[in-house]
C-alpha positions as CSV (number, residue, x, y, z in Angstrom):
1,X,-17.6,-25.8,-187.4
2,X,-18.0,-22.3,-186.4
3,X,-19.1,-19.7,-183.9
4,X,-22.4,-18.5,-184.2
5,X,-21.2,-15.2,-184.0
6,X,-19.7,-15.4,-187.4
7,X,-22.5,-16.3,-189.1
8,X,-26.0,-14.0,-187.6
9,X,-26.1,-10.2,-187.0
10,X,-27.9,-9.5,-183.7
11,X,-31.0,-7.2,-184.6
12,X,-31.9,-5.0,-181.6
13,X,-33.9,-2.5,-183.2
14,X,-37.7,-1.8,-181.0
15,X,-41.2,-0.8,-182.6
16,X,-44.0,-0.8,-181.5
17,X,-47.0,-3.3,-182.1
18,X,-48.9,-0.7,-183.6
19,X,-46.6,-0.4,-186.5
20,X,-45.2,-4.1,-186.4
21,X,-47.8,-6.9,-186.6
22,X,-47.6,-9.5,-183.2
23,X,-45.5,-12.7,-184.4
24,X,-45.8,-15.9,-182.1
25,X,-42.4,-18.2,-181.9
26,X,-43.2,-21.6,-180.9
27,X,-43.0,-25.1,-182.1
28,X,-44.4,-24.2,-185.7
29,X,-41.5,-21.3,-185.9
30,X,-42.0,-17.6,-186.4
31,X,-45.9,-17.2,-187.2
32,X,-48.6,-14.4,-187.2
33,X,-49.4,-14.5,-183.4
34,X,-51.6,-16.9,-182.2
35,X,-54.7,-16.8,-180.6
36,X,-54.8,-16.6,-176.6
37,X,-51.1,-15.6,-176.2
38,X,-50.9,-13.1,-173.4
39,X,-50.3,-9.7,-175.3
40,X,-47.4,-6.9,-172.6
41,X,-49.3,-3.9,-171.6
42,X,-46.5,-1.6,-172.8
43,X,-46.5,-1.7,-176.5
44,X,-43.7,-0.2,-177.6
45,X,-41.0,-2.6,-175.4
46,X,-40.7,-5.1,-178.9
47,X,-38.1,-5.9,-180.8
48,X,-38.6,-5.6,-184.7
49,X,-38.0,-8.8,-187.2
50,X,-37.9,-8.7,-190.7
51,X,-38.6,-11.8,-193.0
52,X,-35.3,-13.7,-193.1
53,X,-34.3,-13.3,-189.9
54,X,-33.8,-16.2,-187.5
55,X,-35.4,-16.1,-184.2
56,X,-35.4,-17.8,-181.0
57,X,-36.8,-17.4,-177.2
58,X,-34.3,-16.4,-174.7
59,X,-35.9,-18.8,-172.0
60,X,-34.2,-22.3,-171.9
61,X,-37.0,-23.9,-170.6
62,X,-39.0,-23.3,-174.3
63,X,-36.6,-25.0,-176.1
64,X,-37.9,-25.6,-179.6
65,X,-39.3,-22.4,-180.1
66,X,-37.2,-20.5,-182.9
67,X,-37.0,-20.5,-186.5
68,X,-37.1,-18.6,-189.7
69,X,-39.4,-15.5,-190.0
70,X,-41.4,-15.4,-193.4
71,X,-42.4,-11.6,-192.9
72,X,-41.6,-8.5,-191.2
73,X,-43.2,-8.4,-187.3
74,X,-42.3,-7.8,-183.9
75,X,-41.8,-10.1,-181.2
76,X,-41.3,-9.8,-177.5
77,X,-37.9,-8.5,-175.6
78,X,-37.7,-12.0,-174.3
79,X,-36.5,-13.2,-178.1
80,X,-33.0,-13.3,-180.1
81,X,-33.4,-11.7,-183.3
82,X,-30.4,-12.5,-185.7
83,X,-29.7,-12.0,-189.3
84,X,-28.0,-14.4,-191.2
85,X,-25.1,-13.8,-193.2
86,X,-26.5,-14.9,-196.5
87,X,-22.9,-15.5,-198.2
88,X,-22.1,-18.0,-195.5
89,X,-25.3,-19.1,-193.7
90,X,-29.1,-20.4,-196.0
91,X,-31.5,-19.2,-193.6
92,X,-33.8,-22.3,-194.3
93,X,-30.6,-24.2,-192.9
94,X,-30.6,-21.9,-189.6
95,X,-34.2,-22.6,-189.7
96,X,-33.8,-26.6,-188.8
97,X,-30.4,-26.5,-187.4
98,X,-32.0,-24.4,-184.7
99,X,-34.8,-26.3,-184.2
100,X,-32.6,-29.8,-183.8
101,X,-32.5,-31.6,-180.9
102,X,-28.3,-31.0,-180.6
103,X,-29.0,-27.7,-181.3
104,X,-31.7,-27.3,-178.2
105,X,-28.9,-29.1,-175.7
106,X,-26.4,-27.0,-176.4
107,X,-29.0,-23.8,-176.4
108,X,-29.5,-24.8,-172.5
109,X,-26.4,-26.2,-171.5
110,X,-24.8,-22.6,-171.9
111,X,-27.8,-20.8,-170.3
112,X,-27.9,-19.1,-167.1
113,X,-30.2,-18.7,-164.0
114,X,-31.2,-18.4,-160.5
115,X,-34.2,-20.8,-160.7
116,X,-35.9,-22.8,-163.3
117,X,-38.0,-21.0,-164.7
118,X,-36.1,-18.1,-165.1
119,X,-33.4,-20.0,-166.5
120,X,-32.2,-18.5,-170.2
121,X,-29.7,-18.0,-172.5
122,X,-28.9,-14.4,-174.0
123,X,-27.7,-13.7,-177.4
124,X,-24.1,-13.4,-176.2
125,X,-23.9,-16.4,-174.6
126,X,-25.4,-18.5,-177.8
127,X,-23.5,-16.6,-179.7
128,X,-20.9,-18.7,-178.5
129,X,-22.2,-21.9,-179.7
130,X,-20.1,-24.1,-182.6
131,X,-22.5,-25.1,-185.2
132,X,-22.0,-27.2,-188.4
133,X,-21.2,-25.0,-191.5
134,X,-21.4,-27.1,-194.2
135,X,-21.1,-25.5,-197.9
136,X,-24.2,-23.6,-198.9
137,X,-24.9,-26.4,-201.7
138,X,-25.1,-28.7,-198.8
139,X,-27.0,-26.4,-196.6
140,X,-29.8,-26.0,-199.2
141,X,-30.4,-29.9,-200.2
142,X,-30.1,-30.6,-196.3
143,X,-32.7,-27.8,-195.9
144,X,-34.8,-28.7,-199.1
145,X,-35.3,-32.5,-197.6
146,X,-36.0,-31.1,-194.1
147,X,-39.0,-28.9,-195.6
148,X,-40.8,-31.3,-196.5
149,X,-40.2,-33.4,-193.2
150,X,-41.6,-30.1,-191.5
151,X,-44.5,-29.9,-193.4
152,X,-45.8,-33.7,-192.5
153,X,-45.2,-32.4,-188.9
154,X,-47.2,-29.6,-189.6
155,X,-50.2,-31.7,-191.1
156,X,-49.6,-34.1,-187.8
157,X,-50.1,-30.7,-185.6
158,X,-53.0,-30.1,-187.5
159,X,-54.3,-33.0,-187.0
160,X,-54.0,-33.2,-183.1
161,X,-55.4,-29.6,-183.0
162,X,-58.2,-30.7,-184.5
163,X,-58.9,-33.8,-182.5
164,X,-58.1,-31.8,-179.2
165,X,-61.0,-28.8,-180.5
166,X,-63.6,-31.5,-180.9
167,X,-62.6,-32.3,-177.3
168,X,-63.6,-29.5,-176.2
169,X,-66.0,-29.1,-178.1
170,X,-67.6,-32.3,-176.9
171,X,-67.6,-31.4,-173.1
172,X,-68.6,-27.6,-174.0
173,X,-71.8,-29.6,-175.6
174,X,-72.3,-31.9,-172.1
175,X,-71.8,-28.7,-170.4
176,X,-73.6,-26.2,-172.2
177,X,-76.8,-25.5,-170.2
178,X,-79.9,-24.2,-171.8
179,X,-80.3,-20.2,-171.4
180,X,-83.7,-20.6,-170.8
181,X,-82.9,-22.4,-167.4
182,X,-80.9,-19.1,-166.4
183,X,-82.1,-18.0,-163.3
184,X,-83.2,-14.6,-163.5
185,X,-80.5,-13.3,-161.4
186,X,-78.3,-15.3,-162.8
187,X,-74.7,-13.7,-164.1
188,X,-74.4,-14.6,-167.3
189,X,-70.6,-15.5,-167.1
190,X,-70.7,-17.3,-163.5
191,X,-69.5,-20.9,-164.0
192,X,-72.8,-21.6,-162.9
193,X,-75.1,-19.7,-165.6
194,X,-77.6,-21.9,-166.3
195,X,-77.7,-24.8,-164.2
196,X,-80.7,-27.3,-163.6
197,X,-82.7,-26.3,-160.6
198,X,-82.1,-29.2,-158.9
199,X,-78.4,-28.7,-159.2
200,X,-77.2,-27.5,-156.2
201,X,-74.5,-24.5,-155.6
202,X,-71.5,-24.6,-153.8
203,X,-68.2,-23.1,-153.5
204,X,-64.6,-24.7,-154.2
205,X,-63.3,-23.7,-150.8
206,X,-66.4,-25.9,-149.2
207,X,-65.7,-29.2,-151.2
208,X,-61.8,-29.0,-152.1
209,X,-59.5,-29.2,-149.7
210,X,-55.7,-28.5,-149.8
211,X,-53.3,-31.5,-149.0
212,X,-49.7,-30.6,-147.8
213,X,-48.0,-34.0,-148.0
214,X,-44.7,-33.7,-149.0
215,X,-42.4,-36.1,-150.2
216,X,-40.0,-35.9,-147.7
217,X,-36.9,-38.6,-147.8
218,X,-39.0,-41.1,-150.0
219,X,-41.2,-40.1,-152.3
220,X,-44.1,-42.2,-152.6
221,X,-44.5,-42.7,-156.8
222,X,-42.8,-41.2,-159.4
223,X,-42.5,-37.3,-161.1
224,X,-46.0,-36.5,-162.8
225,X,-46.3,-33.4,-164.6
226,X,-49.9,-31.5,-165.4
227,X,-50.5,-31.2,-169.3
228,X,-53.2,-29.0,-170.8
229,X,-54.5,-31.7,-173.1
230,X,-54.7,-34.5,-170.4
231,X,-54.0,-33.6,-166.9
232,X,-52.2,-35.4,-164.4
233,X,-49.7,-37.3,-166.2
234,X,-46.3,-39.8,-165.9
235,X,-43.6,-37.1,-166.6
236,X,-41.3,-39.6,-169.4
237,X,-39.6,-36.5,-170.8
238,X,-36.2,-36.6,-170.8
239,X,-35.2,-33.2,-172.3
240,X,-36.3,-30.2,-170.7
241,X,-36.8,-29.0,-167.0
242,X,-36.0,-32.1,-165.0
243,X,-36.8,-31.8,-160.9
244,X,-33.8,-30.9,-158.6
245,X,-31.8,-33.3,-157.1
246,X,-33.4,-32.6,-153.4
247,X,-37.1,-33.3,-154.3
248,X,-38.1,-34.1,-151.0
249,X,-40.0,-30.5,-150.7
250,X,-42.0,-31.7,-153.8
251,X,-45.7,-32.2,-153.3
252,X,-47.5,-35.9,-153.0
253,X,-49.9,-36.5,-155.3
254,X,-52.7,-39.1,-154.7
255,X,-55.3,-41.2,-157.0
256,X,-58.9,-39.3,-156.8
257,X,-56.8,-35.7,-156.2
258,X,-56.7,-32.6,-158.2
259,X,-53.8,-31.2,-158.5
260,X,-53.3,-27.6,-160.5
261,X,-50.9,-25.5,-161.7
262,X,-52.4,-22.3,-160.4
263,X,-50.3,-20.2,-163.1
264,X,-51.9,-22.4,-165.8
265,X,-55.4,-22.6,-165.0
266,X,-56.8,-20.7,-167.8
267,X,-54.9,-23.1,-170.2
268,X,-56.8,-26.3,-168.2
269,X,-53.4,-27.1,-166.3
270,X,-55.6,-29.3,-163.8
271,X,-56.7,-32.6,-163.7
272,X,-57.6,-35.4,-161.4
273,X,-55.0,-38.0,-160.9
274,X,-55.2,-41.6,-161.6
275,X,-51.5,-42.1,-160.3
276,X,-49.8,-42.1,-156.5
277,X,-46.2,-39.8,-157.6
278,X,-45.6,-35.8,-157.0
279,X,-45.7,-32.6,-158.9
280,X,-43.6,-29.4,-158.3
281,X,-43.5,-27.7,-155.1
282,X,-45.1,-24.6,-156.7
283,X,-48.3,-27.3,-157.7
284,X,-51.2,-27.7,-155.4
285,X,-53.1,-30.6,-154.7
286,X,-56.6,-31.0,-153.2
287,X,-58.5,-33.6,-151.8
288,X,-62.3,-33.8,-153.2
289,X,-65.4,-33.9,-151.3
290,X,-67.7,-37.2,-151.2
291,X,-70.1,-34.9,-152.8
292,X,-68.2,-35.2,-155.7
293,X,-68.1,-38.0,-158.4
294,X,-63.7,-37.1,-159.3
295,X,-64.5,-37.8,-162.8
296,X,-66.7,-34.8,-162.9
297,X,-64.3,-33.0,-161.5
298,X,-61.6,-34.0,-164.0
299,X,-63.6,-32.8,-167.1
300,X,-65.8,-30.0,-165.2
301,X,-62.9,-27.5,-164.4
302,X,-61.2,-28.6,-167.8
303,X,-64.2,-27.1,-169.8
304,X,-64.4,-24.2,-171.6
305,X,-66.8,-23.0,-168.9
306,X,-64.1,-23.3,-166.4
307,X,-60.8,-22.5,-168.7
308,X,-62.7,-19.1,-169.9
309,X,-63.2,-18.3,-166.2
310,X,-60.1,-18.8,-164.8
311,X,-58.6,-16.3,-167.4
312,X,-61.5,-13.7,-165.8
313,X,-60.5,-14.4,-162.8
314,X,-56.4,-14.4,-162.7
315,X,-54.3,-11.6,-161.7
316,X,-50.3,-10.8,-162.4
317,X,-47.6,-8.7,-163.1
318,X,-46.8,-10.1,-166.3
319,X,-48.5,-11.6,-169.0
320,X,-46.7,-15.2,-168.8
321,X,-47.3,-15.2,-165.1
322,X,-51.1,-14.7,-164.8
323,X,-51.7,-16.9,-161.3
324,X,-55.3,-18.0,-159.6
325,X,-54.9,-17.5,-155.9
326,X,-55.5,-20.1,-153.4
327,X,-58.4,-17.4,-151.9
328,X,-59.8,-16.3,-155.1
329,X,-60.1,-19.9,-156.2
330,X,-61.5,-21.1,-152.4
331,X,-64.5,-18.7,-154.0
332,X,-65.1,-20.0,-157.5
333,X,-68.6,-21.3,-157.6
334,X,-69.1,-24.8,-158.3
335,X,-72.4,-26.9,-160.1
336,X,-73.6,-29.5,-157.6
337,X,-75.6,-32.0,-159.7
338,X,-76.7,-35.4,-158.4
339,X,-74.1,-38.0,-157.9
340,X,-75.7,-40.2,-160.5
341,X,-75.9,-37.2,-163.1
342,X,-72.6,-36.7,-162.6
343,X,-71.7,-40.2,-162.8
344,X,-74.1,-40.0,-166.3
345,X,-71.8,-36.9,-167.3
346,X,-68.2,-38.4,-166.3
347,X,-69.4,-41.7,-168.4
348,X,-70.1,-39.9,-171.3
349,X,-67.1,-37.6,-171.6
350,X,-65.0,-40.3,-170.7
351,X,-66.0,-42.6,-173.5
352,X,-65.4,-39.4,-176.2
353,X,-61.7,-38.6,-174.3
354,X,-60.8,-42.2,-174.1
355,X,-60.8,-42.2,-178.1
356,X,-59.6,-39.3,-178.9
357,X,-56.8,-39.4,-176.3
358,X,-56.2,-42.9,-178.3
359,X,-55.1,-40.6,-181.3
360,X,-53.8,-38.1,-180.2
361,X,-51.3,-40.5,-178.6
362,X,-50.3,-41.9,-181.6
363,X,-49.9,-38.6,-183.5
364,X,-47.9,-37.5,-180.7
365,X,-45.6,-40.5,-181.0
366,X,-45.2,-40.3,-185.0
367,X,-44.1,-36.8,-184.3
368,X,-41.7,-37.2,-182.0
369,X,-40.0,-40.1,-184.6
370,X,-40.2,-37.2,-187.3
371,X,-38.6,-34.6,-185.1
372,X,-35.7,-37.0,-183.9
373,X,-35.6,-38.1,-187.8
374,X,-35.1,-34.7,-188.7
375,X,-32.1,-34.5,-185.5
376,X,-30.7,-37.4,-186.6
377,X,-30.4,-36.6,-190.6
378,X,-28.7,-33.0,-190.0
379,X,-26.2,-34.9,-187.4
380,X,-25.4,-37.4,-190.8
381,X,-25.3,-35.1,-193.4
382,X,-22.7,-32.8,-191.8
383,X,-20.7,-35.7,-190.5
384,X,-20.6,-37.4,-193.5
385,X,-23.2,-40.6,-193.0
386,X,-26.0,-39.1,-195.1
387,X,-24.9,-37.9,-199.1
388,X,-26.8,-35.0,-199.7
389,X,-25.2,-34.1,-202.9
């Protein structure tokens, strides 16, 4: 065992962007940055990163996201850039060792922070951390066997990427109104571009209304969390941001509400609920008019039409913290159709997302087995379980 300390080189050195291609850091590792990430408005505030390096995001909350850099880049001020010693540390070794589930605990168990989301742990701090430092014959074959775990994950990510774009693809099709019933007035990137003339208009503000329930001393159901892929959803994770002890400021959630991350809307971080529980205080939830079929809802502000829109229209001070107020959103126009089209529409979107959300379940589960597999065979072959010779 031995300090991290002894084994990296912090690299501190900034660039700017214009000289130093964007890298993303995230659950595939260090790669050329990916599309959609929110870019910083001052370009030269990035740290540089050269391939070998290890790096890893500051912020505790995104543990997983680290790993070994396969070409020169620059990242954001928010990473840990380190160098590895290469007498005494293989980088491919960092690589997993950093990326293990051990490895992540520790990570946030010596981070720091006034609330949760601003909860991190600096390169002094980690540098602190004891890690396994088996002989560099063992650190090769355990990395060796772990590459090729990595890449089946990779294929499995792949995989549910491709199921989740002919999701959207799917609704963007149900959705996608013929140009030629634009109204001639019509602003091309309104939510409501195209619609049927007998759809009707309205505004969110008229037909969703904010519920304030609370949890108070006994919460009705239990912690749901709002996903991008699904929506409303039981939260079963049990690493991670957990809720406080005192959750009785939480928000109630109901069956046939939307609740929304307003910070996450332009990532579809909405859906309707099928469950009675509640969502974090910083949440909203909003009760939807009888004009409204709920299933509609679910997959109308979840469509490309909507997640393209929300982006337009929200507003921040930093990149990662782009919100939709509760006033601009009140204003977001909003199709109208018939109850039975929309019943028609929820059907057939439903019947598409029920299948797909079938695999992409199971994908999910075969790669959480991998990634604990992967945890569980470093943990054996530096204690002495697993020969690696």
């Amino acid at each position: 065992m031995a300090p991290l300390s002894s084994v990296v080189i912090e690299r501190t050195e900034k660039v700017r962007e214009a000289d130093f291609d964007a890298l993303s850091v995230g659950k595939r590792g260090v790669t050329p940055q990916l599309e959609g990430v929110a870019k910083t408005q001052t370009e030269g505030d990035r740290k540089l990163v050269r391939a070998g390096d290890l790096v890893i995001n500051t912020r505790s909350d995104r543990r997983g996201a680290s790993g070994l850099a396969r070409q020169d880049g620059s990242v954001s001020l928010v990473y840990s850039v380190m160098t590895p010693n290469p007498d005494l540390l293989v980088a491919e070794y960092g690589h997993h060792l950093m990326r293990s589930i051990p490895f992540q605990e520790e990570f946030f168990r010596w981070g720091v922070g006034i609330v949760d989301d601003l909860w991190s742990t600096n390169f002094t701090r980690m540098s602190r951390i004891r890690i396994p430092l088996p002989p560099k014959s063992a650190q090769r074959a355990i990395a060796d066997d772990l590459d090729k775990v990595e890449a089946m994950i990779v294929k499995l990510d792949d995989l549910a990427a491709a199921l989740r774009r002919r999701l959207t693809h799917t609704a963007a099709v149900v959705f996608k109104l013929s140009d030629a019933q634009m109204g001639q007035h019509d602003d091309p990137h309104s939510p409501l571009a195209g619609i049927p003339a007998h759809w009707q208009r309205t505004k969110f503000g008229y037909d969703f209304f904010e519920s304030t329930e609370r949890n108070g001393v006994n919460p009705p159901g239990p912690l749901l969390s709002i996903s991008e892929y699904r929506g409303v959803e039981l939260n079963t994770r049990t690493n991670g941001q957990q809720p406080s002890f005192d959750v009785s400021n939480y928000r109630v959630v109901r069956p046939g509400q939307l609740a929304a991350n307003m910070m996450w809307l332009n990532h579809g971080g909405l859906g309707v609920s099928q469950y009675t529980g509640y969502i974090s205080p910083d949440y909203k939830a909003f009760w939807i008019s009888k004009r409204f079929e709920p299933r509609y809802v679910h997959h109308l502000f979840r469509s490309s039409r909507y997640v393209d829109y929300f982006a337009a229209i929200s507003t921040g001070v930093r990149p990662n913290a782009q919100r939709v107020t509760k006033t601009v959103l009140d204003a977001t126009p909003v199709p109208l159709p018939p109850l039975d089209e929309q019943i028609r529409i929820a059907d057939q979107l439903d019947a598409v997302t029920g299948r797909i959300d079938t695999m992409l379940a199971k994908v999910a589960t075969l790669r959480d087995l991998l990634v604990e597999r992967c945890s569980a065979f470093i943990t054996d072959a530096v204690t002495g379980p697993k020969d690696v010779a």
